[in-house]
Rosetta silent file (secondary structure, phi, psi, omega in degrees, C-alpha in Angstrom):
SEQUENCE: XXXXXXXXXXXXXXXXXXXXXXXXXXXXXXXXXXXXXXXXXXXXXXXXXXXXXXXXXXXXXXXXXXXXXXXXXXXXXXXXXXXXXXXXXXXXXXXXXXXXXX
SCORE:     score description
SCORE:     0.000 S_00000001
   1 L     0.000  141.269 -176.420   16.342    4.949   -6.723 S_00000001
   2 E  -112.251  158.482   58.314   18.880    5.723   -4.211 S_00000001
   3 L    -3.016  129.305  152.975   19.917    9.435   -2.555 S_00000001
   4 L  -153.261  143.506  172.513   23.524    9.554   -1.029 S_00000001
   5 E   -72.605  151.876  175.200   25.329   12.528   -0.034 S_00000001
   6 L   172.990  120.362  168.176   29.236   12.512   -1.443 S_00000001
   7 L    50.735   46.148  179.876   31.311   15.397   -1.277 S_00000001
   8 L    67.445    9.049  166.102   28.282   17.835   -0.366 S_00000001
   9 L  -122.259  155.693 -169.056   26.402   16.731   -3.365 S_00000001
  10 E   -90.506  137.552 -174.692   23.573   14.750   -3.553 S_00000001
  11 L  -131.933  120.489 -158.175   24.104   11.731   -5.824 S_00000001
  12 L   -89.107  120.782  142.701   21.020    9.951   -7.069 S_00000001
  13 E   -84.129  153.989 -175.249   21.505    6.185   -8.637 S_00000001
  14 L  -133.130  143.263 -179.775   18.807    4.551  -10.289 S_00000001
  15 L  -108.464  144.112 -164.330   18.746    0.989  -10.779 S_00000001
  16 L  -103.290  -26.363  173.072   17.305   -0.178  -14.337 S_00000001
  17 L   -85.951  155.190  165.522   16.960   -4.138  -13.228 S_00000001
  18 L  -113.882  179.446 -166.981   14.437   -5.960  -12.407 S_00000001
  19 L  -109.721  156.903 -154.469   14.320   -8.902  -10.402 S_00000001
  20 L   -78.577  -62.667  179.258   12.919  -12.115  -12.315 S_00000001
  21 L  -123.631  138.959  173.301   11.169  -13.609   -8.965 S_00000001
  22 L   -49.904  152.099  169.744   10.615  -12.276   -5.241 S_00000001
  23 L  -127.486  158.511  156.145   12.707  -13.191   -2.506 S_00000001
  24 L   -40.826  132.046  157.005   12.706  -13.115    1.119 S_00000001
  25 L   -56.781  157.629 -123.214   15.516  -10.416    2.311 S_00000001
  26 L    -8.687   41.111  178.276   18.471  -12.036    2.525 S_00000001
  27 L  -115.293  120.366 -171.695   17.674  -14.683    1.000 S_00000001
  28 L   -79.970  118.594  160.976   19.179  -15.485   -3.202 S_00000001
  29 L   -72.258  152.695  175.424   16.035  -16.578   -5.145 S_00000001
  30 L   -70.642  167.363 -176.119   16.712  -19.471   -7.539 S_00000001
  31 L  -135.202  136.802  164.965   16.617  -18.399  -10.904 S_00000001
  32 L    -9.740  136.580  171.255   14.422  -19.742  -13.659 S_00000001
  33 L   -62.018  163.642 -179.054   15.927  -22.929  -15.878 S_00000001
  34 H   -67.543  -47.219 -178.749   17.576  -20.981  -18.756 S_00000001
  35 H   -47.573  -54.042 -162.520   15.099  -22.544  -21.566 S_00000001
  36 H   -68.828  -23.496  164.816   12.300  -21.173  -19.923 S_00000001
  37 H   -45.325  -77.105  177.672   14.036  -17.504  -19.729 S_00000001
  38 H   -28.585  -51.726  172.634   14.828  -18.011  -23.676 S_00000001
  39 H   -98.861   12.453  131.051   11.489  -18.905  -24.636 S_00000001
  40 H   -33.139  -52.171  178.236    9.997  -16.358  -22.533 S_00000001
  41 H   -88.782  -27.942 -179.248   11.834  -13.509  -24.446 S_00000001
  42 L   -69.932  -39.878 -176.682   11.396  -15.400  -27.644 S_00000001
  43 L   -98.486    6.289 -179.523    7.660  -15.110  -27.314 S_00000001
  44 L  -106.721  -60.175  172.502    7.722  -11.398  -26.456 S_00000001
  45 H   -41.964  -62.782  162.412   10.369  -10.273  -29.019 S_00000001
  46 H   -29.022  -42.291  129.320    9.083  -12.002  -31.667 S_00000001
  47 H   -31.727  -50.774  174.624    6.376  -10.415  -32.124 S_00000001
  48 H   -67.924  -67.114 -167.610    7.408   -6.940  -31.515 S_00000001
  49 H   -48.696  -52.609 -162.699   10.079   -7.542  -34.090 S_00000001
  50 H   -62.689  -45.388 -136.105    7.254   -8.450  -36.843 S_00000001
  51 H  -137.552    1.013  166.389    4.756   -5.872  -36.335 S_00000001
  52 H   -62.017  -52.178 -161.749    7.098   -2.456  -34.770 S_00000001
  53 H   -52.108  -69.091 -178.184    8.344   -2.514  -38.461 S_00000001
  54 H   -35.165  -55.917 -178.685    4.882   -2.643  -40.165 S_00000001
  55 H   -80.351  -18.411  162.335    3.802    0.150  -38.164 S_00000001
  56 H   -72.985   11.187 -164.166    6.834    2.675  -38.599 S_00000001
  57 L   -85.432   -9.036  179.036    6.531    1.875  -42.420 S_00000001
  58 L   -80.469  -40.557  169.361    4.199    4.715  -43.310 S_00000001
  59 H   -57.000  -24.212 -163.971    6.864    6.637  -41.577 S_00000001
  60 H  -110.337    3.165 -172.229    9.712    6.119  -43.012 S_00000001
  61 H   -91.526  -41.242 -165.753    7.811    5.864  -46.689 S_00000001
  62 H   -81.357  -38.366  175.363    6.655    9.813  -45.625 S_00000001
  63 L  -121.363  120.782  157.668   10.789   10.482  -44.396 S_00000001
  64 L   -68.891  -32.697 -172.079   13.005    8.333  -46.663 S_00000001
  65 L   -95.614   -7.170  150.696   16.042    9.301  -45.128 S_00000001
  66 L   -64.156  -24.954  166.887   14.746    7.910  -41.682 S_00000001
  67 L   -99.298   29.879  172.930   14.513    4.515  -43.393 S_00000001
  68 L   -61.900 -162.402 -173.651   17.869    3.623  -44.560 S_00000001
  69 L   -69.353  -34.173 -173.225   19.721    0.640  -43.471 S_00000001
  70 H  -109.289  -47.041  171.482   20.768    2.190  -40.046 S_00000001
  71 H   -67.528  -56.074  153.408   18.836    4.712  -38.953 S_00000001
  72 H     1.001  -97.614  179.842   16.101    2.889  -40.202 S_00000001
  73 H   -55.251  -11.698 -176.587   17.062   -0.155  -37.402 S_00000001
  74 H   -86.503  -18.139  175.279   18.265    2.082  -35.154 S_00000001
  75 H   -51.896  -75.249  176.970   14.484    3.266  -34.917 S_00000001
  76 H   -36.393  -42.243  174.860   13.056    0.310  -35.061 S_00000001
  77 H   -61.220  -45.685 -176.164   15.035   -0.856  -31.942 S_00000001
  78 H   -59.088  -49.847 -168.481   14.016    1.615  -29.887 S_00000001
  79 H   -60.904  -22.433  166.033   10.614    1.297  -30.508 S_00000001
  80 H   -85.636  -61.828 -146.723   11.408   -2.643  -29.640 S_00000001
  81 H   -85.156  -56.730 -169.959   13.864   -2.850  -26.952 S_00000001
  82 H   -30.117  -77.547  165.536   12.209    0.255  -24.845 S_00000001
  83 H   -34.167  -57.337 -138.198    8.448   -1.563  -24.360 S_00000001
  84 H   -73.174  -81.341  176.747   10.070   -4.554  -24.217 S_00000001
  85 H   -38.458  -83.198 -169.760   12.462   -3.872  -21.066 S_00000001
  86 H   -80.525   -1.580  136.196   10.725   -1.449  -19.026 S_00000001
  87 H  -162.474   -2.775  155.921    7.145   -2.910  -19.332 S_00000001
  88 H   -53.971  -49.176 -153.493    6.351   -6.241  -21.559 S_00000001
  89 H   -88.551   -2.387 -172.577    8.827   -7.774  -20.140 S_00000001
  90 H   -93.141  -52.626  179.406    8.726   -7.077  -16.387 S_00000001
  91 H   -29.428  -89.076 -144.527    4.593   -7.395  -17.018 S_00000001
  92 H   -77.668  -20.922  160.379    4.704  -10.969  -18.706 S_00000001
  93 H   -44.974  -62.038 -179.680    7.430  -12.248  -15.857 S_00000001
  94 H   -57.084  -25.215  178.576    5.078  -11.480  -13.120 S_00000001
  95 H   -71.867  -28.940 -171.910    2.267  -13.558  -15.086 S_00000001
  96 L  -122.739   39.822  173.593    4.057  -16.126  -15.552 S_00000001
  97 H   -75.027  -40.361  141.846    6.113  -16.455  -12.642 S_00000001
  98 H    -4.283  -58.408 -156.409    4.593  -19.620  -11.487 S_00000001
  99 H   -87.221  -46.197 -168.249    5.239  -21.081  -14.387 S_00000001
 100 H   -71.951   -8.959  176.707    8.974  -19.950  -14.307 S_00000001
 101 H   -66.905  -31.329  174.347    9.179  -21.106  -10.453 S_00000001
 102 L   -50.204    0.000    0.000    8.059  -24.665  -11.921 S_00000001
């Protein structure tokens, strides 16, 4: 998170990425072959996708109108893409960072 002053207000940015592997400062780390990105996310989504649903399903059986076709998925997304970004996926990078440095 950054602080800067502009125009007598304080203006905070926050940055939402993460980086795949450390680098030295100024120094560009190499970045991971693409397959191994791909099945990296492949084996973390996957999952998620299968078993998010299964567990809102009592919910949406208890609110019917949360489980149409859209709201329905738009639920379901959240409940995927949220974990998934801000800590599976930063989590299983650092474990396997080795492997993606390989």
């Amino acid at each position: 998170m950054n602080t800067v002053r502009q125009d007598n207000r304080e203006v905070v940015t926050v940055c939402l990425q993460h980086q795949v592997l450390d680098s030295a400062p100024g120094t560009s780390a190499a970045q991971p072959p693409r397959w191994k990105q791909a099945l990296l996310t492949y084996l973390v989504i996957c999952p998620m996708t299968m078993v998010i649903p299964q567990l809102l399903a009592p919910l949406f059986a208890r609110f019917p109108q949360l489980g149409g076709a859209i709201t329905g998925n738009l639920i379901v997304n959240v409940f995927v893409i949220l974990p998934v970004v801000f800590y599976i996926m930063p989590w299983v990078t650092r474990r396997c960072a080795s492997w993606l440095r390989g």
